[in-house]
C-alpha positions as CSV (number, residue, x, y, z in Angstrom):
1,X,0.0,0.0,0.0
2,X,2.8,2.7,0.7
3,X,4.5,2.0,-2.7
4,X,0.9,2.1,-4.1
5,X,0.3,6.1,-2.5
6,X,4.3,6.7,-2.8
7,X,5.1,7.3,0.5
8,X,7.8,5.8,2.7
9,X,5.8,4.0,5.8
10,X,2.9,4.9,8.0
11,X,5.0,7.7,9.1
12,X,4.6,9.8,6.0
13,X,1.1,11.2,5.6
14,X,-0.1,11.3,2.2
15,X,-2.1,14.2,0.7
16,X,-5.8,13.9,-0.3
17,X,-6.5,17.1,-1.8
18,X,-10.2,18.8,-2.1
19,X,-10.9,20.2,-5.1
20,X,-14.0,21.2,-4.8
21,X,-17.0,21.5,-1.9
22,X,-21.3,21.0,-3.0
23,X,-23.9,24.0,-2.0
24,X,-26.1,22.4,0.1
25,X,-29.1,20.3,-0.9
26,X,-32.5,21.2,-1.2
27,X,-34.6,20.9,2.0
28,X,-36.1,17.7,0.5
29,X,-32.9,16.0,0.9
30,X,-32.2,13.5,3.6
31,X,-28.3,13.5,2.2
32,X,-26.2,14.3,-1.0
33,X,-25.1,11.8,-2.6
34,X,-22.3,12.4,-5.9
35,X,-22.2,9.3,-8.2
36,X,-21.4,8.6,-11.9
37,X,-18.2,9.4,-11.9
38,X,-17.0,9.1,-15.8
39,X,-13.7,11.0,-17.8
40,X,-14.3,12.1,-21.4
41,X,-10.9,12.4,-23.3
42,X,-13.1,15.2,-25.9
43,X,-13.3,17.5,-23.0
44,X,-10.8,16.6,-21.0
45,X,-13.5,16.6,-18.0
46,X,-14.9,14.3,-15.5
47,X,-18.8,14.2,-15.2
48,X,-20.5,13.5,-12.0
49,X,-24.6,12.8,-10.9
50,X,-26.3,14.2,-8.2
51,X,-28.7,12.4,-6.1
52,X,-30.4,13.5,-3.2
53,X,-32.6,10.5,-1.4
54,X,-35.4,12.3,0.0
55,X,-36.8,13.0,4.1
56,X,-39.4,10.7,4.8
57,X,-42.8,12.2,3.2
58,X,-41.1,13.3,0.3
59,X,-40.4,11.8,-3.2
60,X,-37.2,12.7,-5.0
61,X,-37.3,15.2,-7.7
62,X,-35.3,15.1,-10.8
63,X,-32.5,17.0,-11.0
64,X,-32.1,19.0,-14.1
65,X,-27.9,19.1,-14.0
66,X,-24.9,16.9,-13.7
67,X,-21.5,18.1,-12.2
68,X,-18.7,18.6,-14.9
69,X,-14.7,18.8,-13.3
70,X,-13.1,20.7,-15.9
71,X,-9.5,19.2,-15.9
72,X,-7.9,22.0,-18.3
73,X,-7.8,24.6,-15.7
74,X,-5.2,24.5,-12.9
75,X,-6.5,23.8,-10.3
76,X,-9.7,21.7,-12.0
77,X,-12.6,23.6,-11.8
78,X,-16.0,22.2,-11.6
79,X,-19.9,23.6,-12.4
80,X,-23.2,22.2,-12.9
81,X,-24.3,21.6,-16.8
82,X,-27.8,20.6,-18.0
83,X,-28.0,17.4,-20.2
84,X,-31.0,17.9,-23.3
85,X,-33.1,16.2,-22.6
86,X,-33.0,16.2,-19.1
87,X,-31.4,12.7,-17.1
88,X,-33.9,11.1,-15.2
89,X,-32.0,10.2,-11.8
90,X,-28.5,9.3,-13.5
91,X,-26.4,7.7,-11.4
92,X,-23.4,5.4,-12.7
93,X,-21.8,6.2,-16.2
94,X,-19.3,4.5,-18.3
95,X,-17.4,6.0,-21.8
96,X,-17.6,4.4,-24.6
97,X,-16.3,5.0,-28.4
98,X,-17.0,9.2,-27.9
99,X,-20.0,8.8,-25.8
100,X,-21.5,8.7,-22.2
101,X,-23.6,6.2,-21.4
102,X,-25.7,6.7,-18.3
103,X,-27.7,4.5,-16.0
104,X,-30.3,6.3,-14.9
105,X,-33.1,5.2,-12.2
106,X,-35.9,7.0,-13.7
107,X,-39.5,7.9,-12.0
108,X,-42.8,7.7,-11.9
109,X,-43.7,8.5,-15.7
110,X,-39.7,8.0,-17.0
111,X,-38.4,4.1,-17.4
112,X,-35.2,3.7,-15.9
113,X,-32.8,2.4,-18.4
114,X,-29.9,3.6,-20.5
115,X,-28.9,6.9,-21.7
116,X,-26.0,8.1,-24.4
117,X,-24.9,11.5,-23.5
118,X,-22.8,13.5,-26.3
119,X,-19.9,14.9,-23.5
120,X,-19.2,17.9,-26.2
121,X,-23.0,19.1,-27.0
122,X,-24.9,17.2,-23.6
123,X,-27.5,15.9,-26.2
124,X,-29.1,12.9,-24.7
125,X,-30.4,9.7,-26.5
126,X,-32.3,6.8,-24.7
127,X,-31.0,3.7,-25.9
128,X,-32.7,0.9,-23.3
129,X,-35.3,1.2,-21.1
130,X,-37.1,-2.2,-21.0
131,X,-37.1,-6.1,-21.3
132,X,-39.7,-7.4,-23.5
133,X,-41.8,-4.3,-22.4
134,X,-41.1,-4.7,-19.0
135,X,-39.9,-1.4,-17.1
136,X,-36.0,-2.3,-15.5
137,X,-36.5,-1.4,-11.4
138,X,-33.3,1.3,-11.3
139,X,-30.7,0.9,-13.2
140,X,-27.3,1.8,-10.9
141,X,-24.5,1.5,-13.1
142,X,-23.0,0.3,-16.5
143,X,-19.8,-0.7,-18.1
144,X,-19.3,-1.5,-21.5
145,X,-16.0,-3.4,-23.1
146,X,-14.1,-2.6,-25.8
147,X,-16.3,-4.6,-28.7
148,X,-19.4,-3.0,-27.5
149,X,-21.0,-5.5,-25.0
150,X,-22.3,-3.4,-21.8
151,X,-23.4,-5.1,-18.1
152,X,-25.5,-3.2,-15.9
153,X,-27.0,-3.8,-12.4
154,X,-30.4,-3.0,-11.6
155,X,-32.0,-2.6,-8.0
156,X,-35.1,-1.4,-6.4
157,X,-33.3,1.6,-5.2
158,X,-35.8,4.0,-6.9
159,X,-38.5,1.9,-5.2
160,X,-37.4,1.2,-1.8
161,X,-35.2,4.3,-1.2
162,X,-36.8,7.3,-3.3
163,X,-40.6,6.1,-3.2
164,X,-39.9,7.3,-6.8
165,X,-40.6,4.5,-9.3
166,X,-43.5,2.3,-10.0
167,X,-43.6,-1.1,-8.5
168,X,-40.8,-3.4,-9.7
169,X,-41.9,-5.7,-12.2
170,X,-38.5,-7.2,-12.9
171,X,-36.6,-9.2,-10.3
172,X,-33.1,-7.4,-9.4
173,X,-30.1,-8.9,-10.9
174,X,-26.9,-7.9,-13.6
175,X,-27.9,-8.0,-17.1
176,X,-25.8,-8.1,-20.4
177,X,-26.6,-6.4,-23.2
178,X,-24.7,-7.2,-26.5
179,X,-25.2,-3.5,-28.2
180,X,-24.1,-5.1,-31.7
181,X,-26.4,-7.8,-32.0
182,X,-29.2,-6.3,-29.0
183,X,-29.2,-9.6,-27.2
184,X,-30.4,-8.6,-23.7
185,X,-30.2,-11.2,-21.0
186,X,-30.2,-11.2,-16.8
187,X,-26.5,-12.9,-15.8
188,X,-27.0,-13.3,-12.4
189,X,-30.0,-12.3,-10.4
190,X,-33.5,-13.4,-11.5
191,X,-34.9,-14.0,-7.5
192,X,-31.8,-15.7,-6.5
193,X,-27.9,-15.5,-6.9
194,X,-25.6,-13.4,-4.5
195,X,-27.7,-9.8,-5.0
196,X,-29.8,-8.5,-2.6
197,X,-29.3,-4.9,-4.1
198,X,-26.6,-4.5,-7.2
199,X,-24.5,-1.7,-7.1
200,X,-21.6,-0.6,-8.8
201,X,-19.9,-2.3,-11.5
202,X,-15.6,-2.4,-12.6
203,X,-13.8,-4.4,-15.9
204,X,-10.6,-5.4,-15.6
205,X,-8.1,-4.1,-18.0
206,X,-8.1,-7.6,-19.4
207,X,-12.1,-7.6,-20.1
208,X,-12.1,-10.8,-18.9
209,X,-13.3,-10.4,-15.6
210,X,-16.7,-8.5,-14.3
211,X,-16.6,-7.7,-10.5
212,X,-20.2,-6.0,-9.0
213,X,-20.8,-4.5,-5.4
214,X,-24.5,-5.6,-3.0
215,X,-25.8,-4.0,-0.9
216,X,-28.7,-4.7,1.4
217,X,-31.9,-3.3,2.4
218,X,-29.8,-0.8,4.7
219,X,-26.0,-0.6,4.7
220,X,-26.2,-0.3,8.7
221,X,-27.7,-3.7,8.7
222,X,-24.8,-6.5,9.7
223,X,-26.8,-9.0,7.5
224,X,-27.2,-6.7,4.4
225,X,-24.9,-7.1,1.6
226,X,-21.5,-5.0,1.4
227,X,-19.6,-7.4,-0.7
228,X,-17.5,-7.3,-4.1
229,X,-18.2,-10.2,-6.1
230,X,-16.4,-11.7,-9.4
231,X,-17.0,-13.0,-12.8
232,X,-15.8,-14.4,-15.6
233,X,-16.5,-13.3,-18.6
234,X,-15.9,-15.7,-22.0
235,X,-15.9,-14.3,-25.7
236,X,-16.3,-17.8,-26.9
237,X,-19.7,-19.9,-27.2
238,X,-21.7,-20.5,-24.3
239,X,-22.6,-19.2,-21.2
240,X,-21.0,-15.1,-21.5
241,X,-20.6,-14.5,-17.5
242,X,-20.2,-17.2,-15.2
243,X,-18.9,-17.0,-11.4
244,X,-20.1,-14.4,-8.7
245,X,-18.0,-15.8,-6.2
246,X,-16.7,-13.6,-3.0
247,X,-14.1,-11.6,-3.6
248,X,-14.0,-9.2,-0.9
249,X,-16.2,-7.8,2.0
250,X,-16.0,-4.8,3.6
251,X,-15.9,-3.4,7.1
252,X,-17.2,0.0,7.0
253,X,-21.0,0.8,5.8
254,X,-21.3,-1.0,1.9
255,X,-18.5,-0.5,-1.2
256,X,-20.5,1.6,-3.6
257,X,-18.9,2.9,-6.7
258,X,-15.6,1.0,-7.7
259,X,-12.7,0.8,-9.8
260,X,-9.1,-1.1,-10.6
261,X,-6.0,0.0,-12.0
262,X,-4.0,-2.2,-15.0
263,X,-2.3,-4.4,-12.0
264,X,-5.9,-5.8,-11.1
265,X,-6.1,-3.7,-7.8
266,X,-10.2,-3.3,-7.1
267,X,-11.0,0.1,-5.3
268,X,-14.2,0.4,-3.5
269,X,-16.0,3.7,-1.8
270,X,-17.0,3.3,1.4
271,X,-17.9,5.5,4.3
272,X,-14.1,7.5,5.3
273,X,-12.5,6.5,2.2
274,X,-11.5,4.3,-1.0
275,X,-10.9,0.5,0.5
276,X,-7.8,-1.2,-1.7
277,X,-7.9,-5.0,-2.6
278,X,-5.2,-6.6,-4.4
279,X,-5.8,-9.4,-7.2
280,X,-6.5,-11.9,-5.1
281,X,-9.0,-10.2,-2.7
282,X,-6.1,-9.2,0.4
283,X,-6.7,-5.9,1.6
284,X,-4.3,-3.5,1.4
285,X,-5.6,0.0,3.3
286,X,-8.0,2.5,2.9
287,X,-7.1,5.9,0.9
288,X,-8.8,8.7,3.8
289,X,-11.0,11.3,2.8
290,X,-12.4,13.4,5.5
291,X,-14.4,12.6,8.4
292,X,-17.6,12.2,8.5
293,X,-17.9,11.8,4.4
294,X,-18.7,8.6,2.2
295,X,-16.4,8.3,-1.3
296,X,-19.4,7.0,-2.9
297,X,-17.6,6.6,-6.4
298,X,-14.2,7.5,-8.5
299,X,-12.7,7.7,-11.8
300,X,-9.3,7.1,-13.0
301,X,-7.4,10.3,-15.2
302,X,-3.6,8.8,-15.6
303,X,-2.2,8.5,-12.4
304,X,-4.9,10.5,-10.3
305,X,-8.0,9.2,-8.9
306,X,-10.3,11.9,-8.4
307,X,-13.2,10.6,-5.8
308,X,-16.6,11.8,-5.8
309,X,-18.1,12.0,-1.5
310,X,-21.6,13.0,-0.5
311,X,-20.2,16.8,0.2
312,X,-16.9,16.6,-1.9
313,X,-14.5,16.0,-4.9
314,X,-10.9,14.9,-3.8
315,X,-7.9,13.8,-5.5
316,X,-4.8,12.1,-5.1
317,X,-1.9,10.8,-6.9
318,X,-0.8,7.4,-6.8
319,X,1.8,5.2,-8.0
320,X,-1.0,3.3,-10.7
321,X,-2.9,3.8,-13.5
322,X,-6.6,3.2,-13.9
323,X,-8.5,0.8,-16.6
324,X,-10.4,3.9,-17.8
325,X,-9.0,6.8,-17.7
């Protein structure tokens, strides 16, 4: 872990800088939460969401912005942009060949699902919001590989913690969705396997292996989900994604966004910090963010991994380089 942050030992402190601090939410808002966290080489800029579950006896209104961290300026700079048409509860993103692609919850009268995002213009397409005509719960986050094959988890966050969406008519689970041939199919889920609640989702440099957060019901409860699971994925015929075995299981609230670097390190935010695993699932440290805050997701730009809290943006430079970045 010291190589990995560049410092000597646990003598040397290392330097988390914040870059930026969030207004306050609206009075609605139980917290803030800051997720989506996606780099676009066109602008040179990192794109965050902003959530805001809502105080009991309210529902969660759609927020008309995303959060932009403009990397050209020294230091980055960051400001709210509007998206046409408006997101509909975004919350993880992904780049892919020129585009943003968006999971997005969606509400009452929008279908969760997913949405391209043009990072120059902030024109929005929908490109999936259903299975057969069934509306998805909440869709919570999205990678896509190289040859254009995307996996997505999809919860009953909107549902159980926004009182925003319809009734789920779908069971929650990771679907893959080959975007060349349309091929849509749930992977793991469908009323049983390891999820409770999908969360975030991470490739490998390699494409060759999926990994996907849980979560359950509450992320206070010591029998609800806060576990990093793997897969295998296969380009050759027959089953696409097999696996979802433990890889690692945190100690401090649930790991929500996460990331690796090209050595196969997995990083995971979790309340105080980004927890570190090594290839094999040892843990390694936590990366400290200030107290009291939740690094709720990341993204990789070279060698700096800029993490997104509930009040925050904070970077540091490590001694690694991300998948994505």
């Amino acid at each position: 872990m010291y190589k990995l942050l560049g410092v000597k030992d646990h003598t040397v402190k290392k330097n988390v800088e914040t870059i930026f601090e969030f207004p306050p939410g609206p009075s609605f808002a139980k917290r803030m939460v800051h997720d989506g966290t996606v780099y676009s080489p066109e602008c040179n800029c990192i794109f965050m969401a902003e959530l805001h579950p809502p105080k009991t006896g309210f529902s969660a209104d759609a927020m008309p912005w995303v959060w932009r961290v403009n990397l050209n300026n020294t230091p980055p700079t960051t400001e709210k942009v509007y998206p046409s048409p408006q997101l509909t509860v975004p919350n993880g993103a992904y780049y892919h060949k020129g585009g943003i692609y968006w999971a997005q919850e969606g509400n009452y009268t929008v279908p969760g699902g997913i949405t391209r995002m043009d990072p120059l213009t902030l024109k929005t397409e929908v490109v999936l919001n259903n299975f057969y005509g069934h509306r998805f719960n909440s869709p919570n986050d999205v990678v896509i590989t190289r040859d254009g094959v995307a996996y997505f988890t999809d919860g009953y966050y909107g549902y159980d913690n926004f009182n925003d969406t319809l009734k789920p008519e779908l069971a929650n689970g990771l679907w893959r969705w080959d975007m060349n041939s349309n091929d849509l199919r749930m992977v793991s889920g469908a009323g049983g396997g390891p999820f409770t609640n999908p969360n975030g989702l991470a490739l490998n440099f390699e494409e060759d292996k999926l990994y996907a957060t849980n979560r359950g019901n509450s992320s206070d409860n010591p029998a609800g989900g806060r576990t990093i699971y793997e897969f295998q994925l296969s380009q050759s015929n027959g089953i696409p994604v097999k696996g979802g075995d433990v890889f690692a299981y945190v100690d401090a609230g649930f790991p929500d966004g996460i990331k690796l670097d090209r050595e196969g390190r997995v990083y995971g935010g979790i309340t105080g910090g980004v927890t570190v695993f090594d290839l094999t699932g040892k843990h390694l440290g936590i990366i400290k963010i200030a107290e009291g805050d939740v690094a709720v997701n990341m993204q990789w730009k070279d060698n700096w991994l800029y993490i997104a809290g509930r009040d925050k943006i904070y970077r540091v430079e490590l001694s690694a380089y991300g998948v994505q970045a």
